[in-house]
N, C-alpha and C positions, 0 to 999 in steps of 0.2 A: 699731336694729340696730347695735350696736359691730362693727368694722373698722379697718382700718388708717387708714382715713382720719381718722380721730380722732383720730392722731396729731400730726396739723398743726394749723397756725389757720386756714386757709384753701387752697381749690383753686377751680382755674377750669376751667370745660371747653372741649378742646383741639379735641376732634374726636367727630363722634356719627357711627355709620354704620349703619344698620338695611340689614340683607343676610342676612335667616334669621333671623340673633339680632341685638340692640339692643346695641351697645357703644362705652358712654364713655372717653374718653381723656381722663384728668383730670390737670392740672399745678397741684404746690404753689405757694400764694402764699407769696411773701418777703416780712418787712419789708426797707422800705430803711436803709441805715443812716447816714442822714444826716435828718434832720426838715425839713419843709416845710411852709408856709402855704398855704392853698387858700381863696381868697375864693369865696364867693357870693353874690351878691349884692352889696351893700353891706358884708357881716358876713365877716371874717377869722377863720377859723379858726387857731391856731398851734400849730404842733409837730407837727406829723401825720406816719406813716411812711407813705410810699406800698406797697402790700402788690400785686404784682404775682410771675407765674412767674421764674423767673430759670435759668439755665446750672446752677446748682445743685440746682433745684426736681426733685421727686422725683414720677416718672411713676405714675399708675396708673391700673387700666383694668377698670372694674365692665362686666361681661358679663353680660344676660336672655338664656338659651337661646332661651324659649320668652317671645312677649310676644302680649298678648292688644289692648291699645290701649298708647298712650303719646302724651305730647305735653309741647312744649318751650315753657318761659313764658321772656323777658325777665326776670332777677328786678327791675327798675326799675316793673314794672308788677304785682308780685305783693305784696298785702298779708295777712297773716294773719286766717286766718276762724275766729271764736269755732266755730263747726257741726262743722270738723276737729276727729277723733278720733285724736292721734297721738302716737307715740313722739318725743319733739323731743330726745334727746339726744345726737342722732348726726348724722354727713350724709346717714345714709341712713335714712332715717323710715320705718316702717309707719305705714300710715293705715285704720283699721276704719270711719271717713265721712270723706266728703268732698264736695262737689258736683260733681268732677270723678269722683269712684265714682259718685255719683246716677245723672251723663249717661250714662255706656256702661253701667251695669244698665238704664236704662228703654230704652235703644236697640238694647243689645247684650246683655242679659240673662241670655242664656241656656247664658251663658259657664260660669256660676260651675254646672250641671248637669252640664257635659264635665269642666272644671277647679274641683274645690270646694275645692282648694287655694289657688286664687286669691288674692293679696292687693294694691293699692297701696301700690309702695315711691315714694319721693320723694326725689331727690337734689339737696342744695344745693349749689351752687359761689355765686361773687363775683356774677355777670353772669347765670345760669340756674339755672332750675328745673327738674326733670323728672322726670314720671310717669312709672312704669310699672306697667301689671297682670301682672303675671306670676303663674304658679304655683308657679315655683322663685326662691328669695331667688337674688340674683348673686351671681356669681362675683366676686372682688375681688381682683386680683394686682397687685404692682410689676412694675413693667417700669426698667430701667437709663436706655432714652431712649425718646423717641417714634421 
């Protein structure tokens, strides 16, 4: 699903508030402009730009009117499953499988009878992942600041 956010190289998410509707407040990563060495381990990496938000990073704020399940992964703990069915060229994915669709159909089923619009979207930032079912794709606007 193309969006503005595809415009950057990277966001992180700022702030998540579920209150009626689910809405992200997501902040551009910058590179820095100076390069950096980051060891781990034993093993130095060199030249690296540290890629974090900054004074200049550019606000936006994906809104689910309507959210049927959702839930928020650590992306440090989330690795890519061959089973996903999805659009990867965006930050904001449709997903037609998933094992995370599996869980809330066998549990919650009987969602997609009320809402057969239903789809999972999936938004990536730096540090999070997150689902949402929704029936309506989000809303995605700039905002000047947080």
């Amino acid at each position: 699903m193309k969006t503005t956010l595809d415009d950057a190289r990277s966001w992180f998410l700022h702030e998540l508030v579920f209150a009626d509707e689910l809405r992200l407040v997501l902040a551009e990563g910058i590179a820095a402009s100076e390069p950096e060495d980051i060891t781990i381990g034993e093993h130095v990496i060199s030249g690296t730009l540290a890629l974090e938000p900054r004074a200049t990073s550019r606000i936006v704020v994906v809104t689910f009117a309507s959210v049927v399940a959702w839930q928020r992964i650590d992306e440090s703990f989330t690795a890519l499953d061959d089973y996903d069915e999805r659009d990867d060229t965006s930050f904001i994915q449709i997903l037609s499988r998933s094992r995370y669709l599996d869980f809330v159909r066998a549990h919650h089923g009987w969602f997609e009878d009320r809402m057969p619009t239903a789809k999972l979207y999936r938004v990536w930032t730096e540090n999070d992942v997150i689902d949402v079912i929704s029936p309506d794709a989000p809303r995605v606007e700039s905002r000047n600041a947080i």
